[in-house]
Residue, then its C-alpha position, 0 to 999 in steps of 0.5 A: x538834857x532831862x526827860x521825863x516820860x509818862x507812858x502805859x507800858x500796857x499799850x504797845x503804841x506808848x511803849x513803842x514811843x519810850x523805845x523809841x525815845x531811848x534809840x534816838x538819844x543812843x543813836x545822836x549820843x545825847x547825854x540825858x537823865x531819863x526819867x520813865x512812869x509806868x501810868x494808865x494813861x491813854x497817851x504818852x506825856x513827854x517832857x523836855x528841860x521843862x516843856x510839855x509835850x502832850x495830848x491836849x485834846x479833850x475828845x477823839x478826832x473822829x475816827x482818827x485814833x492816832x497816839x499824840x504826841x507820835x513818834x515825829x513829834x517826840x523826835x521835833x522836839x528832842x532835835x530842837x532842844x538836842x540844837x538848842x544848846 
């Protein structure tokens, strides 16, 4: 499995989001290349064997200012591709 992973290490939601990613590969025991940027970005960007997993949203949702791609959907798509092959 190849993981890259674009995040802000300047915001502690993003860098909880790489910790978690790291745990959750240690946890199963999943062999992975992870790859990590450090980005001034204002949310994390995921990407798994080539699928992009990211904020696609072109403005705020309201007062909502919940991090997307958050912790249960990096963990959706690292399961499925951990099954998939």
């Amino acid at each position: 499995m190849e993981i890259n992973l674009i995040y802000s290490k300047d915001d502690p939601r993003q860098t909880k989001a790489r910790n978690f990613v790291k745990q959750f590969l240690h946890d199963r025991g999943v062999l992975a290349k992870v790859f990590e940027s450090d980005q001034p970005v204002k949310s994390p960007t995921l990407i798994v064997n080539g699928q992009i997993l990211t904020d696609s949203r072109q403005k705020p949702r309201g007062t909502d200012t919940r991090m997307y791609p958050g912790i249960d959907d990096i963990a959706e798509v690292l399961e499925k591709h951990i099954w998939s092959f």
